[in-house]
C-alpha positions in Angstrom: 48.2 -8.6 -62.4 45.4 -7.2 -60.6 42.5 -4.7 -62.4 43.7 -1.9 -60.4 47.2 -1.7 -61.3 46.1 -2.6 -65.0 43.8 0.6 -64.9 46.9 2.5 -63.4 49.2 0.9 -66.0 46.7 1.9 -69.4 45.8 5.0 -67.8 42.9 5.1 -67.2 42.8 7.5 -64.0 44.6 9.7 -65.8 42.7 10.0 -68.6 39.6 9.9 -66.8 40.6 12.9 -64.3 42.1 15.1 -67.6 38.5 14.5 -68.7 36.4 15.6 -65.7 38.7 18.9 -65.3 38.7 19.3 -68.9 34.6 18.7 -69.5 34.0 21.2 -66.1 36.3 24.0 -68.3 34.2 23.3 -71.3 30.3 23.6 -68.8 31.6 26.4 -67.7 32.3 28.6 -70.5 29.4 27.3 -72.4 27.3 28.3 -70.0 28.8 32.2 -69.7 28.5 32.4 -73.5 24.9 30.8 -73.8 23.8 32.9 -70.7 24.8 36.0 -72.5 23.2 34.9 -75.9 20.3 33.7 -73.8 20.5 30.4 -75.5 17.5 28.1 -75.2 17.8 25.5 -72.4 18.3 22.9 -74.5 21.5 23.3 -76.0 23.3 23.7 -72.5 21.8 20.5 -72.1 22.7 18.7 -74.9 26.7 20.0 -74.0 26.5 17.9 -70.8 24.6 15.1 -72.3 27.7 14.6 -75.2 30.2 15.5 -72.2 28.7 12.7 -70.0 28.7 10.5 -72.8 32.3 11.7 -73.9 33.7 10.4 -70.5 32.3 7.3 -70.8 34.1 6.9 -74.6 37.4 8.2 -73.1 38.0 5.8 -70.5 36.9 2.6 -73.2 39.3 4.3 -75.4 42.0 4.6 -72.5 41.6 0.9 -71.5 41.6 -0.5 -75.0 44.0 1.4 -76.6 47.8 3.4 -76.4 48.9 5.9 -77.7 51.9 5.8 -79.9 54.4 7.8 -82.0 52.2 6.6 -84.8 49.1 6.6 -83.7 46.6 4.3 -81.5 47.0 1.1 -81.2 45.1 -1.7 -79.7 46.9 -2.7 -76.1 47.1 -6.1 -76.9 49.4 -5.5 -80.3 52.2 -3.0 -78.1 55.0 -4.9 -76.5 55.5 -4.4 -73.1 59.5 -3.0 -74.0 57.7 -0.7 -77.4 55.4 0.9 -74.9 55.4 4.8 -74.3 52.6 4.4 -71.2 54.8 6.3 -69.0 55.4 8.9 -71.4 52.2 9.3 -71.9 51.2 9.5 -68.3 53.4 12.5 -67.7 51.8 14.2 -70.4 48.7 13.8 -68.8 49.6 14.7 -65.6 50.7 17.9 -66.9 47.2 18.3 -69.0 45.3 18.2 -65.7 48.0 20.2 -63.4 47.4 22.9 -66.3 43.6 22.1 -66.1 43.2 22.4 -62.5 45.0 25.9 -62.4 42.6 26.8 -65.2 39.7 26.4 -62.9 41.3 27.8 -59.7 41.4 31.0 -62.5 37.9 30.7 -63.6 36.8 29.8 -60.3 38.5 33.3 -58.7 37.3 34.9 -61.6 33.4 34.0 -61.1 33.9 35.0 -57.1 35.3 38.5 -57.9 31.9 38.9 -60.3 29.0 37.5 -58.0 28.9 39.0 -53.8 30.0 36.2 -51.7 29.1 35.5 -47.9 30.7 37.3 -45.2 32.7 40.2 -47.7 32.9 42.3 -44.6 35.7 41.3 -41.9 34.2 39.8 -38.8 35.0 42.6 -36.8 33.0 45.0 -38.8 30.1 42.4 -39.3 30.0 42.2 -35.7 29.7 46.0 -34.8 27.4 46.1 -37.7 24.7 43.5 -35.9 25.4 45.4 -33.1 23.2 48.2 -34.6 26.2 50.6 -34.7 26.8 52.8 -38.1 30.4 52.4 -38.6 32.1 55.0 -40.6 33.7 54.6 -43.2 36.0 57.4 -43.6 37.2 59.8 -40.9 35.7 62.9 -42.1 33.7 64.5 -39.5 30.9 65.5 -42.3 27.8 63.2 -42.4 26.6 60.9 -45.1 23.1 61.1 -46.3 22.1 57.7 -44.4 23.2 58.6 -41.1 19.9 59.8 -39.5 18.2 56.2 -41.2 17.7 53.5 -38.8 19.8 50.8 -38.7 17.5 48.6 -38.8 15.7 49.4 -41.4 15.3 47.9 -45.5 14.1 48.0 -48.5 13.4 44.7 -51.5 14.1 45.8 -55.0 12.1 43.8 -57.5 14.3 40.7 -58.7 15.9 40.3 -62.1 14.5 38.0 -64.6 17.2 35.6 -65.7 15.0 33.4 -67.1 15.8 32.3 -70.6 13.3 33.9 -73.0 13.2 36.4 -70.3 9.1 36.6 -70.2 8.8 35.7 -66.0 8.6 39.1 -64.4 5.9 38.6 -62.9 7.6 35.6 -61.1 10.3 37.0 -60.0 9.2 40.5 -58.9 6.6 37.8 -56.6 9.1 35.8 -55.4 10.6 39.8 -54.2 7.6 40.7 -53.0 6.9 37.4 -50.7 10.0 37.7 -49.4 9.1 42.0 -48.5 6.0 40.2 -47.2 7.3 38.1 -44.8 10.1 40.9 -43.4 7.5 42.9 -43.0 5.9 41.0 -39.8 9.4 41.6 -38.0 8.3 44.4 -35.5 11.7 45.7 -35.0 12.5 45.9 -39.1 11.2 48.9 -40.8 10.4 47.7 -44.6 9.8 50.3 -47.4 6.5 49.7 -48.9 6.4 47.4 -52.4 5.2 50.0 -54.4 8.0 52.6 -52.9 10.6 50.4 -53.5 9.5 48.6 -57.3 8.9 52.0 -58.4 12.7 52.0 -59.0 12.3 49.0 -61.3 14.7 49.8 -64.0 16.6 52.3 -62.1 19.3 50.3 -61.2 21.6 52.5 -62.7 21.5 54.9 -59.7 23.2 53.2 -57.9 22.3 51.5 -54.4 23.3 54.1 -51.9 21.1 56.5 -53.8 17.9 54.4 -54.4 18.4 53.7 -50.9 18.4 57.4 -49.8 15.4 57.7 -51.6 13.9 55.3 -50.2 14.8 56.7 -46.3 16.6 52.7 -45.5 19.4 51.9 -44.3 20.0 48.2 -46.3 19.0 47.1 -50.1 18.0 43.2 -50.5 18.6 42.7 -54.7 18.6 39.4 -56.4 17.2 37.5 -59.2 15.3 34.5 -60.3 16.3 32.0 -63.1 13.1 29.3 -63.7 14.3 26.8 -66.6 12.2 23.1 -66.7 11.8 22.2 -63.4 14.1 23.7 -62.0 14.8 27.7 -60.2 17.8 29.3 -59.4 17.3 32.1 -57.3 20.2 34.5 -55.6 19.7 37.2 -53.3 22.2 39.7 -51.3 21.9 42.0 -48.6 23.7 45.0 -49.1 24.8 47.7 -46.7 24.0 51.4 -48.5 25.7 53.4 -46.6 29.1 51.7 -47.1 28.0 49.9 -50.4 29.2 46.8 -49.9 27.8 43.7 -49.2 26.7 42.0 -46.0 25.5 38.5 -47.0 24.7 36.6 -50.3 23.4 33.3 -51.2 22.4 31.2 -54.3 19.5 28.6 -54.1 19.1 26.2 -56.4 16.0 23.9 -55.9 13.4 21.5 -57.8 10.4 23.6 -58.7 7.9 23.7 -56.3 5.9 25.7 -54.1 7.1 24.5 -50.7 10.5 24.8 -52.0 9.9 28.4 -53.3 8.2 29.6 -50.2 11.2 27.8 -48.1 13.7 29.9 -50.0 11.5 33.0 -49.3 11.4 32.1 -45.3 15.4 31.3 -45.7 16.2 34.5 -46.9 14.5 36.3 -44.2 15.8 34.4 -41.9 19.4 35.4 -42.8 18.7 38.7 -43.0 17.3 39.3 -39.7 20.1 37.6 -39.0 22.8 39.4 -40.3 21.0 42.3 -38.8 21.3 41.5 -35.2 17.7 41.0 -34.6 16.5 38.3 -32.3 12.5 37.4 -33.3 9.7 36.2 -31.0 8.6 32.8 -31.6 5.5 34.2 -33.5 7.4 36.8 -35.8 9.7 33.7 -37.1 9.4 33.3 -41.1 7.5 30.1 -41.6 5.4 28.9 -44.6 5.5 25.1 -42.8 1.6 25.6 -41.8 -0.1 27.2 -44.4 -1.6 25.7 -47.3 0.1 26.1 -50.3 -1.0 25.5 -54.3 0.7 23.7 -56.5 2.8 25.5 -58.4 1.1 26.0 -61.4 -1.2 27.5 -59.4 1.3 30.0 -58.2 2.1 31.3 -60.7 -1.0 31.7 -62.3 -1.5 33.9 -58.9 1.8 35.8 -59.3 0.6 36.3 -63.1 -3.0 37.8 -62.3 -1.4 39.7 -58.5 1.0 41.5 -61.2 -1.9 42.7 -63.3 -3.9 43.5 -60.6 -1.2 46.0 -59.3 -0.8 47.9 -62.7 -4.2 47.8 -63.5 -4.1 46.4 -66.4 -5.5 43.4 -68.5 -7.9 42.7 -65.3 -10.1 40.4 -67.5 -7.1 38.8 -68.4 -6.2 38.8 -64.9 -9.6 36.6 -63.5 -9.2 34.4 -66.3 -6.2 33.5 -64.7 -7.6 33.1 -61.7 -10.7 31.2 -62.7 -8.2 28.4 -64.0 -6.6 28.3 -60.5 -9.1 28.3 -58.7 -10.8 25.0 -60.3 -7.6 23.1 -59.8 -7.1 24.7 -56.6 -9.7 26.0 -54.7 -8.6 25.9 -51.0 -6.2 29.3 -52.1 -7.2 31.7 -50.3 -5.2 34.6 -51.7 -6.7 33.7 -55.1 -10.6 34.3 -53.8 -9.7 37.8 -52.0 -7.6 38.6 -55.6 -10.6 37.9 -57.6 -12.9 39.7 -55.2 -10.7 42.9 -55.5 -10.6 42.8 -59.2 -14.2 42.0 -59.8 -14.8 45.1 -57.7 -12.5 47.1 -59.7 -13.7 45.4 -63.1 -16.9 48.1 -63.9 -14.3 51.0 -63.0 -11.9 50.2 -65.3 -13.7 49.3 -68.2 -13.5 45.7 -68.7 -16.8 44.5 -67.8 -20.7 45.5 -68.9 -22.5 43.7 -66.1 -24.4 45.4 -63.6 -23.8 46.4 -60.2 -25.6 44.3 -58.3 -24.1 41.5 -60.6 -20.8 42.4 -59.4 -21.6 42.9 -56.1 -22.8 39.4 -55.6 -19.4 37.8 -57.4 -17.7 39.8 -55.1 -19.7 38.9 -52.1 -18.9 35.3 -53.0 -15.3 35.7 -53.5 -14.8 37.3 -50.2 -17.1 35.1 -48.2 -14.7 32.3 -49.7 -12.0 34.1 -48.5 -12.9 34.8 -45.5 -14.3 31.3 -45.0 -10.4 30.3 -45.1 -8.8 32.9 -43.7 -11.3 35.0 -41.4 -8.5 37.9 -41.0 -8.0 38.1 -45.0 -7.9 42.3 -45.1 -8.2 42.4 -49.0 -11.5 40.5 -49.1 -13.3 42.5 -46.4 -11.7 45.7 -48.3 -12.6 44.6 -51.3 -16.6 43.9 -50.0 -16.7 47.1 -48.9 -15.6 48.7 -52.2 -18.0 47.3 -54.3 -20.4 48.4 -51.6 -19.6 51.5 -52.2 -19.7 52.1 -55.8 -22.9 50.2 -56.3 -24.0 52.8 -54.1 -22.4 55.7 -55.5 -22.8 54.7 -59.1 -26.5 53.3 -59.2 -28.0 56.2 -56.2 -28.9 52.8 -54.0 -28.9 52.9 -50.1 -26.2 51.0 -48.5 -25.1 50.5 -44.7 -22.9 53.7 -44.9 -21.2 53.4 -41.6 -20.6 49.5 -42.0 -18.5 50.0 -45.6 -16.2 52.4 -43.1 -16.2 49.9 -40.3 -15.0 47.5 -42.5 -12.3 49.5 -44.4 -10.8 50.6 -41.4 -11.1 47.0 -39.8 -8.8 46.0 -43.5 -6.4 48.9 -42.6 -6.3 47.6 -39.2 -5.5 44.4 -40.0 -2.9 45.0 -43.0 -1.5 48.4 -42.4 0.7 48.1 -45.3 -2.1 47.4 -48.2 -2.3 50.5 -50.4 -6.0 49.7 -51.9 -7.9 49.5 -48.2 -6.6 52.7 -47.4 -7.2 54.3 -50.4 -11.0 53.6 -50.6 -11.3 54.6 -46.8 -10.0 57.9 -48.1 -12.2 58.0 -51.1 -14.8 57.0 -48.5 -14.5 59.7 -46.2 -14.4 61.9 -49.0 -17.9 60.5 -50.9 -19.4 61.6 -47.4 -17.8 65.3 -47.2 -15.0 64.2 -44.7 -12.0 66.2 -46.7 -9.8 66.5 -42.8 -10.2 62.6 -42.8 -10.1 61.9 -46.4 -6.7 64.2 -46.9 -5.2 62.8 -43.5 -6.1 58.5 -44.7 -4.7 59.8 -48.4 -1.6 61.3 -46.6 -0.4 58.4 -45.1 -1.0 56.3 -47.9 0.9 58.7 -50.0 3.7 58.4 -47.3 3.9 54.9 -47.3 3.4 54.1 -50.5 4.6 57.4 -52.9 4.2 55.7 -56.2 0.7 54.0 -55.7 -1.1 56.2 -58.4 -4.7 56.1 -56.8 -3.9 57.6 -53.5 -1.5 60.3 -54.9 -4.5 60.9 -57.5 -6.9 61.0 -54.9 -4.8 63.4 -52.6 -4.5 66.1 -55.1 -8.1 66.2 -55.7 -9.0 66.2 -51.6 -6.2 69.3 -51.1 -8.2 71.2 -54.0 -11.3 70.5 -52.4 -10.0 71.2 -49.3 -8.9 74.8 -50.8 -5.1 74.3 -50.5 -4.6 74.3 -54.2 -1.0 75.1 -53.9 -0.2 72.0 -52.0 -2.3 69.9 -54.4 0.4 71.7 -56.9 3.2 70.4 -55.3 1.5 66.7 -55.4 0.4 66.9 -58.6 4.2 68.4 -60.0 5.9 65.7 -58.5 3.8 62.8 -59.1 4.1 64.0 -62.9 7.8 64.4 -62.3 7.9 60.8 -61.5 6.0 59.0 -63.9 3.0 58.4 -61.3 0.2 60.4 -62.6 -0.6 60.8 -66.3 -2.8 63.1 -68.5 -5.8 60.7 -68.3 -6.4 61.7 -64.5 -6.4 65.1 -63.5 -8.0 67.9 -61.8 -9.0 70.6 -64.2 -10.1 73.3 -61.3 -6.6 72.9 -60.3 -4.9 73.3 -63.7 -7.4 76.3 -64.1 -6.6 77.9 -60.9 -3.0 77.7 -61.7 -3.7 78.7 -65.5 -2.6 76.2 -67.0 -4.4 76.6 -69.9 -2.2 74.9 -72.4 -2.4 71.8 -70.2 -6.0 72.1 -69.6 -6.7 72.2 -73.6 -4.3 69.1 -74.4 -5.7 67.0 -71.6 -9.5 67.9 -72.8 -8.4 67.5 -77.1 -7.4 63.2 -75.9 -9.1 60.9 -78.1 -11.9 59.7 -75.8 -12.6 63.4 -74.9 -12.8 66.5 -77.1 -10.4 65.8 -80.1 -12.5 67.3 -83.0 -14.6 70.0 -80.9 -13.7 73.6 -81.8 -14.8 75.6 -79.2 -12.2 73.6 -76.7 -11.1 77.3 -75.6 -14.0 77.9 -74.2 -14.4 75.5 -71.3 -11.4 76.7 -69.9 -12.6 80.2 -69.5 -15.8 79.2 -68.4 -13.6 77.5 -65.6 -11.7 81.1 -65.0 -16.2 82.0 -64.4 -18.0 79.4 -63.0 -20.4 81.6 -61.4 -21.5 82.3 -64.9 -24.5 80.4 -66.8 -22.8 78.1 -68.9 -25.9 76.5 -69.8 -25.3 77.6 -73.9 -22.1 75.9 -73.7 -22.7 72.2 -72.2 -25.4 72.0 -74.9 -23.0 72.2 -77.3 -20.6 70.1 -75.6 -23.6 67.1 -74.8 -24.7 67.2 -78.5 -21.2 66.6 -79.4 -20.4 64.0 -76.8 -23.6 62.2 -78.1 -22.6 62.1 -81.7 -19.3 60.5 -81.0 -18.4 57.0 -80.9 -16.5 56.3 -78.0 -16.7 59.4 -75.0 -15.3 59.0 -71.2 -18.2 60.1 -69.4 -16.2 58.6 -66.3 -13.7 61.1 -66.5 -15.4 63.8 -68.3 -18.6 63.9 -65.3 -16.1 66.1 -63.0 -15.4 68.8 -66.1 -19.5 69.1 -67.2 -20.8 68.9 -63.4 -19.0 72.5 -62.9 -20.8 73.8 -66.1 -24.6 72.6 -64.6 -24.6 68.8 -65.9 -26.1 67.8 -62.3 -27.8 64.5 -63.5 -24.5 63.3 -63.8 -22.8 61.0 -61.3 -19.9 63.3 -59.2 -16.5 61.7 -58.3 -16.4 62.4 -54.7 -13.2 63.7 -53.4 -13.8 67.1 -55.9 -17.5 67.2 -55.4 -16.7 69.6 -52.0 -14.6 72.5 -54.2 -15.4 75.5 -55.3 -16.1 74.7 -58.3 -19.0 72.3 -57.5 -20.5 74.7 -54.8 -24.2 75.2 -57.4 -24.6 71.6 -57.6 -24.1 70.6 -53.7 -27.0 73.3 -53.8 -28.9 71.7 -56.5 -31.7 68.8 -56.3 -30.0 66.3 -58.0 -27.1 66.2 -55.6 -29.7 66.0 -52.1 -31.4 63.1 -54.1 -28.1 61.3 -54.6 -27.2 62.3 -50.6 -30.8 61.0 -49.4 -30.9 57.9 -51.9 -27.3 55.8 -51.0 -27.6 56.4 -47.4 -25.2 59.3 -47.1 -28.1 61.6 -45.2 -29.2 59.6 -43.1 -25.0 58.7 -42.2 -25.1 62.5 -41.6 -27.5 62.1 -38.7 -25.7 59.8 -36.9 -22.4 60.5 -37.2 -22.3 64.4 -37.7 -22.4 67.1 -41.2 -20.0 68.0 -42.9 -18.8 71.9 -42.5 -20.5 72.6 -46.3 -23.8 71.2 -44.7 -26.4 71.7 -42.5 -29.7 70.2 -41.8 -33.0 71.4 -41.8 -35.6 69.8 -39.8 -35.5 66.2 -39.3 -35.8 65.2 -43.0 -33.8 67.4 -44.8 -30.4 69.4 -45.1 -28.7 72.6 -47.1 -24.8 72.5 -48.5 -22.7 75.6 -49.6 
């Protein structure tokens, strides 16, 4: 008798396929309850090691025994006329028929929960990449999206599926290389990444509202599951206006950098596809040429770009990048991160060192930078930052018209970064440009409404500019939305809308006035700055001295007002009203003469406040 029909006649294909269908029941459901419990990844993995092993068990079990009435019982001692074999085999058949309709359930049951390929019918895919909006009722009214280009999207941060749940940082950069790489198509209008991840936790709007907010047409979602060495990550393209989705697709790959960057060009690939849009050779997604870091590496970067964008932990933050950079130094995106965070480091209180100290790590950040990539936008931005506040913050000259050169150069060359364009407004505003200043701050605000600095920096230029009630409506809505807090603010603008109650919680915070009793005061002396309030800032610098821990960051553009001109101003509400007597004092034309700011005047024009005087001198109002 040959093996094969002595396999057939023990059963052994029988029991082996009841296994297989069985075991794939038993993976799946463990993994659905052990997803929801967010069970380590161990466990799943022991399941399929004791299933693997299982099958193996069965079929020796299958060969070398049958089952009887009474039992099992070793082949060799059942009879050929005693045996129930066939019997058997029937049973098993219908074990696996009943198996096999078991998955076809579980298997329409998984579709009908996660967006599939191609849910729209041809025909309407096909007017859809066409670039017409089909409707989807006959009403004549129209929907809120209609006016929105077609062609036009927006990348919601990714969901962390990872098991302890700890990698948002990781996915939200896998979302935001992907928003990276759309953005380059010329034909696609992308919302910005801070427009669009300021809805982070809003998912419960709803897509066709986030999307209305957001002015786009489409929403990409997805999310990112790293376990081991291994990432599963699934993104879909949905259509807002009809809510439904156009395209979806899971990617399961080994761990690595070229794979995670191939994902990212994949999915913008399809998109573009499913859009209609035919690229240029040199718009096509592509991460083929461009050196990429292992991926350790990676995510150390994604780890310190994430703190780096809330401002936060930004010594934590260069640590991060100090360990990447020694196992990968050819990164460039890691040297222009560090240089940006180094110039931000002083300003945010996480390091003591001096300015020129800073400026030099900075310088040699950028330079390495720029030594890689000689168009990087953040590094030259970030140069010229630290140029600037060494010269604002220490009175030293520096090449006034070359830090503006080179912020506008960074704008130029990456429209879509918020921080150039932000210290190009603050820029203009340091050098009494407020037209400029409010007009840079405006269009960061437009493209990027929930990047804190530049709404922050907008209110204070309208003030200063004298239209206090659209700094209002800035400041109301940025507070409205979580943007702006109570540790920012502008207090001639809370006084000139009497706001007192706000003005006298904001000055009791911890690192301010809390424990002064004459906190009433200063906000009348802001309803009467034309009064000498020279009684008052005594009291309020013998105070400030005898505490522990006082902002004088923060606090310089509240005491400035009241005659504390030795202090150092915060540009964009040194030209208001309310600093009018020290633009006239001495203090303020030494600071002017001192970083180069005068003698910037000369060449390039006054602004309307001033005036000069002879060839060495100048008067503000």
């Amino acid at each position: 008798m040959s093996l094969f029909n002595e396999l057939k006649r023990r059963n052994v294909f029988r029991v082996g396929l009841a296994y297989v269908v069985s075991a794939w029941i038993i993976a799946q459901v463990a993994s659905l309850v052990l997803d929801s419990i967010k069970a380590p990844d161990w466990v799943m993995q022991a399941i399929l090691l004791v299933l693997g092993l299982g099958f193996i068990i069965a079929l020796v079990i299958s060969w070398a025994y049958e089952l009887t009435p009474v039992g099992l019982k070793k082949d060799s001692d059942v009879s050929r006329d005693a045996s129930v074999a066939n019997h058997t085999a029937k049973k098993l058949d219908y074990i696996t028929l009943a198996g096999v309709l078991l998955v076809v359930a579980l298997f329409i049951y998984q579709q009908s929960n996660t967006p599939t390929t191609n849910l729209i019918p041809q025909e309407q895919l096909t007017t859809l990449t066409e670039g017409k909006i089909k409707q989807t009722n006959t009403s004549s009214e129209t929907g809120p999206l209609d006016s929105v280009s077609y062609n036009s999207i927006a990348v919601l941060p990714f969901a962390d599926l990872s098991p302890q749940n700890n990698q948002a940082y990781f996915s939200d950069g896998i979302a935001e290389e992907i928003l990276n790489v759309l953005v380059k198509v010329k034909t696609l209008k992308v919302a910005s990444r801070t427009s669009s991840f300021g809805f982070k936790g809003q998912e419960s709007l709803g897509i066709p509202k986030i999307a209305e907010k957001l002015k786009v047409r489409h929403i990409l979602e997805g999310s990112v599951r790293k376990s081991g060495e291994t990432v599963r990550v699934t993104a879909q393209l949905i259509d807002a206006d009809t809510d439904q989705h156009l395209w979806s697709e899971t990617y399961d790959r080994e761990l690595t950098t070229e794979n995670l960057f191939a994902i990212q060009d994949e999915v913008a690939k399809a998109i573009v596809k499913q859009l209609g849009i035919t690229l240029n050779a040199d718009q096509q997604p592509n991460h083929e040429n461009h050196y990429l870091p292992n991926v350790d590496s990676y995510e150390l970067f994604l780890k310190a770009r994430a703190l780096y964008r809330s401002r936060i932990e930004l010594d934590a933050a260069d640590a991060d990048l100090i360990q990447l950079l020694v196992q990968d130094p050819g990164y460039a995106p890691a040297w222009e991160l560090r240089a940006a965070i180094t110039s931000l480091l002083k300003d945010y209180g996480f390091s003591q060192a001096t300015d020129e100290v800073l400026l030099a790590q900075v310088e040699e950040y950028a330079a390495k930078a720029l030594a890689i990539n000689p168009n990087s936008a953040l590094a030259i931005a970030s140069k010229a930052n630290m140029m600037q506040n060494i010269s604002w913050d220490t009175k030293q000259y520096q090449n006034q018209h070359q830090i503006i050169v080179d912020l506008k150069k960074a704008t130029e060359l990456e429209p879509n970064l918020p921080s150039p364009m932000n210290w190009l407004g603050m820029v203009y505003a340091d050098r009494g440009n407020i037209d400029l200043a409010t007009e840079t701050l405006r269009i960061c605000q437009q493209k990027h409404p929930f990047f804190a600095p530049c709404v922050e920096n907008l209110f204070d230029v309208l003030v200063s500019a004298g239209q206090v009630d659209q700094a209002w409506d800035v400041f109301n809505q940025a507070s409205e939305q979580g943007i702006t807090t109570g540790y920012w603010v502008n207090y001639l603008l809370l006084a000139e809308k009497k706001e007192r109650i706000a003005f006298l919680l904001i000055l009791s915070g911890r690192d301010l006035f809390l424990g002064y009793r004459n906190v009433g005061q200063i906000y009348d002396a802001f309803q009467n700055l034309d009064d000498d309030h020279s009684e008052l800032l005594k009291n309020i610098m013998a105070f400030a001295h005898n505490k522990k821990s006082f902002n004088w960051t923060y606090i310089a553009s509240l005491l400035i007002p009241l005659g504390a001109h030795e202090l150092t101003p915060f540009g964009p509400v040194m030209w208001g009203p309310d600093h009018k007597k020290y633009r006239q004092s001495l203090e303020f034309k030494h600071h002017m003469k001192s970083t180069g700011i005068f003698e910037y005047w000369q060449q390039h024009g006054f602004p309307p406040q001033c005036k000069p005087i002879g060839d060495d001198d100048f008067k503000c109002e």
